[in-house]
N, C-alpha and C positions, 0 to 999 in steps of 0.2 A: 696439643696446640694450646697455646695462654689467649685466654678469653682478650685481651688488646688486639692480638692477632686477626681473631673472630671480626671484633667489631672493624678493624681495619680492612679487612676480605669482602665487607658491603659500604665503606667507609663512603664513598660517591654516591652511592641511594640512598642512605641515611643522610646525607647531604643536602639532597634532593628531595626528603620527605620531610626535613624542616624548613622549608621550602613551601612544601607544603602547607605545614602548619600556617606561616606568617599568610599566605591570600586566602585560605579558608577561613583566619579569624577575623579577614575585613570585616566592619559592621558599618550600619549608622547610627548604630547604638555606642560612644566610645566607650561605656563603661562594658560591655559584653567583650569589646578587645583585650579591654586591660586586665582583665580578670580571667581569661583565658591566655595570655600571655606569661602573665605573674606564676601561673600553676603550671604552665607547660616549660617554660623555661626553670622551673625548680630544683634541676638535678634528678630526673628519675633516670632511669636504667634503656630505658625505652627496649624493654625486652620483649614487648607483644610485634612492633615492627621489624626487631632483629628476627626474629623465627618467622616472618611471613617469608622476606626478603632469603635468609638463607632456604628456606623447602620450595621457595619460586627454583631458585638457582638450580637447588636438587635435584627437582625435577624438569629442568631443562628449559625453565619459563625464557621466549625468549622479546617478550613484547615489554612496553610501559606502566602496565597500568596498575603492577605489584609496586609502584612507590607510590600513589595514591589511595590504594587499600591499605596498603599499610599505614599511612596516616588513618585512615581509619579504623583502625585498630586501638592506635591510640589518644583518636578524640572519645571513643569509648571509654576510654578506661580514664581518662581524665575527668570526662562527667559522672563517672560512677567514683573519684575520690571527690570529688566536688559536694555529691549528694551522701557519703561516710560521712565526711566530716561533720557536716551539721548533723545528722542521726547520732554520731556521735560525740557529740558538743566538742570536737575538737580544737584543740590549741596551737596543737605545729605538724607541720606536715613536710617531709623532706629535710629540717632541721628551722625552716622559716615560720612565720606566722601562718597559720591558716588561713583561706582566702576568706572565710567566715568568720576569724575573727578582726580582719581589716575592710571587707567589706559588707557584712551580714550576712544572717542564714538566706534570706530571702534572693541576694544577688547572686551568691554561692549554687542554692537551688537552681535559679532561671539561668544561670547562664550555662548549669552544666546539662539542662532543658536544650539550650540550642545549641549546644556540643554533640549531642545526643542526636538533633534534627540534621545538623550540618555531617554528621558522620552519616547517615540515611540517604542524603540528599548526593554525597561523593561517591556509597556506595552506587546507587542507581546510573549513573555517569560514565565510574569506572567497570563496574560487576555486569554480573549476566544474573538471571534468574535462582541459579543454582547459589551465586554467593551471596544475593540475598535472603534466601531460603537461611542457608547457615547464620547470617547475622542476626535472623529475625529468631532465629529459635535461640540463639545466645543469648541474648537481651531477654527475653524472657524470662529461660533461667537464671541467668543473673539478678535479675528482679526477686524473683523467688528463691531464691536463693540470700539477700539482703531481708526479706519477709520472716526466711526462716531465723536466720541471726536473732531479729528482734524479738520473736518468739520465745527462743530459746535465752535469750537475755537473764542472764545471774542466776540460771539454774546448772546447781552443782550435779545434778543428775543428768547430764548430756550424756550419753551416750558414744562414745568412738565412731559408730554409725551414723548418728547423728554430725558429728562432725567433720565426715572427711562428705557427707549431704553437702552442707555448708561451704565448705569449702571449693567444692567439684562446681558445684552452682556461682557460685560467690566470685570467684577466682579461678578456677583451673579450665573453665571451660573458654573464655576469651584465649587463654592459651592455647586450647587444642582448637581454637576456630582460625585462629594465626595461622597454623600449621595445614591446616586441612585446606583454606581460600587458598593456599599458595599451591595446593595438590589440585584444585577443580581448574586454577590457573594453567596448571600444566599438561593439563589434560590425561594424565595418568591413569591407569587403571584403577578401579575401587579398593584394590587389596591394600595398592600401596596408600589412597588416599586415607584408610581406614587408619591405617600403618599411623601416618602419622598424624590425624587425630589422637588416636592413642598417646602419640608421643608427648604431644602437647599437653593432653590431658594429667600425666606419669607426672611432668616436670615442672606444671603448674601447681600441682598439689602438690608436689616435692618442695617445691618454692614456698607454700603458705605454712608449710611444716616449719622451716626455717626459721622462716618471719616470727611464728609463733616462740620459737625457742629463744632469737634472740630476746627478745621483749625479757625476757627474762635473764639471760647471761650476756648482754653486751654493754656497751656502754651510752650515754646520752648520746655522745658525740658521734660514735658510729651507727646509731640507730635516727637518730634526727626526732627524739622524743623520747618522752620521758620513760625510764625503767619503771617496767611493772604496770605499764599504759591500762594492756587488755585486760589488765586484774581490777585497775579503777574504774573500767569500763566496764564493768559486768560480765566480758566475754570471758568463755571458760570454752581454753583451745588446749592442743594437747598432749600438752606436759601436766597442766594439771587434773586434766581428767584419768589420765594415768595413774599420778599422784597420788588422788582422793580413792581411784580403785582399791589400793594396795595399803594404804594407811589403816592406822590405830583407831579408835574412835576420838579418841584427844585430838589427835591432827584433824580428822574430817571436821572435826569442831572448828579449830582456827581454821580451815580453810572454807567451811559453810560462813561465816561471819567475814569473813575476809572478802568473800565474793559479792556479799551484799552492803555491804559498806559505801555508806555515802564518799567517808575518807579516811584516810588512814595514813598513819604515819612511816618512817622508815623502819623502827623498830618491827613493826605488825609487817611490812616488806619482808625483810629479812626473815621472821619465823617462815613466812612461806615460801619463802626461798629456800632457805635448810631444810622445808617438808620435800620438796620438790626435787630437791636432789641428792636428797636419802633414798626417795622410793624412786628413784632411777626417770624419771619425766624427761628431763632432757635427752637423757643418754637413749632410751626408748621410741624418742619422734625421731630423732636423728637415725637411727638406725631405719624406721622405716621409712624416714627422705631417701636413704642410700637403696633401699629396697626398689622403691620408686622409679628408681633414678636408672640402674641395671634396667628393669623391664622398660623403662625409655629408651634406651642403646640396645636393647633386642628386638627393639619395634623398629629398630634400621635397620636391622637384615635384608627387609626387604631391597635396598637399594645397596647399588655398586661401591666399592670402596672409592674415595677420593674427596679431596679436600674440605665440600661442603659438607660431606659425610662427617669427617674428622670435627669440623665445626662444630656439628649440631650435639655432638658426641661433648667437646668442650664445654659448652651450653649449658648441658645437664652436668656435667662434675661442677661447673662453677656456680651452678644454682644451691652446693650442696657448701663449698669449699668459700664462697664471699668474704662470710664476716666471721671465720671461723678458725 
């Protein structure tokens, strides 16, 4: 199945969950609309509400209230790029300006503050006990999870452990919590709800492998920011903790300076770019995105063959196959 397909298959709830969006960002604040407008209508992917709305389906969900969770999914994930960007004095975000740098860090903060409240406030409405149980433990590691990043900031000694920490927290876990509200939805068994937690968690981390790789081998235009971002950024993801494993002492040289570097030119790019795909970094995440990726399609055993199966199956190859 071609991920078009996929998204066509929930095409009238994704409909209905932007929809969503526009009465949940009523305010009387206009500046908290327009700033949550600007970043939501940016062109993302809207992959946390595609995976609630396909594992509702899955599992046989047959009520309303999986297109209003799944807006909350992603006023989640919208206040958590709101509060990146400024942590990371970002510049463009989806290929546009960042909301931080057209409206300030301050606006950017508070407004993705009550992105964050107004996603709590829909959960309580929509959810029952159990999916805010799951939202509440999300959000936290997620927090801890951005704690640890900062931590770990421009240190060439990360750890692979360390990183898929980061990551799982950071990212992958709003993915398997996608997947899992739409199993307490359906009132499933625990096996299968575990099931696909898992799955989310597989293909979320499979997802931030990706991201990582591209930053590296794609272009401005298909990444929507600059090559070699997470290198200026201090973040050491991983291809190049691969990289520095396997390296000379010469390279670990240019890649310890490289990572702490205020700024650097394309030339000092490019060395670390040829470090990087000498000692195999690319070809190494990518290979365990696909790893990932399998053990997400064997975490749907549990359930029956058929369409939305097929889907979530799509899902995980296109999280691998995007930009690639």
């Amino acid at each position: 199945m071609h991920i078009q397909e996929v998204f066509d298959l929930v095409k009238d709830d994704m409909l209905n969950v932007e929809e969503v969006f526009k009465k949940n960002l009523n305010s009387s604040v206009p500046l908290v609309s327009k700033v949550g407008e600007y970043i939501l209508s940016s062109g993302g992917k809207r992959f946390r509400p595609l995976l609630l709305l396909l594992c509702a389906r899955l599992c046989g969900y047959k009520g309303e209230n999986h297109v209003p969770l799944a807006g909350v999914m992603e006023f989640i994930h919208t206040a958590t790029l709101l509060h990146d960007d400024v942590v990371d004095n970002a510049n463009l975000r989806r290929g546009n300006a960042a909301a931080n740098t057209v409206w300030g860090d301050g606006a950017s903060i508070l407004v993705g503050d009550f992105l964050l409240s107004k996603a709590f406030t829909m959960a309580v409405t929509y959810g029952n006990e159990r999916v805010l149980k799951v939202l509440s433990q999300t959000t936290t590691r997620m927090a801890e999870g951005e704690v640890l990043q900062l931590v770990k900031h421009s240190d060439i000694n990360l750890t692979e452990i360390d990183y898929i920490e980061v990551v799982s927290n950071k990212t992958a876990v709003l993915f398997s919590s996608s997947s899992q509200v739409a199993a307490i939805l359906g009132e499933v068994g625990l096996e299968q709800e575990v099931a696909l937690a898992n799955y989310g968690m597989r293909i979320g981390t499979a997802y931030q492998c990706m991201d990582d790789c591209l930053d590296y081998v794609s272009t401005d235009k298909d990444l929507g920011k600059a090559i070699g971002n997470d290198l200026r950024e201090g973040k050491v993801t991983l291809p190049l903790i691969h990289a520095y494993k396997s390296a000379d002492e010469s390279e670990k040289s240019v890649l310890k300076s490289a990572i702490v570097a205020d700024e650097f030119d394309e030339s000092k790019l490019k060395e670390v770019l040829g470090i990087i795909e000498r000692r195999g970094g690319i070809d190494y995440t990518v290979d365990y995105a696909h790893k990932l990726v399998d053990e997400a399609k064997a975490d749907l055993a549990q359930f029956d063959p058929g369409v939305e199966k097929a889907a979530l199956e799509a899902v995980a190859d296109y999280v691998i196959e995007r930009s690639f």
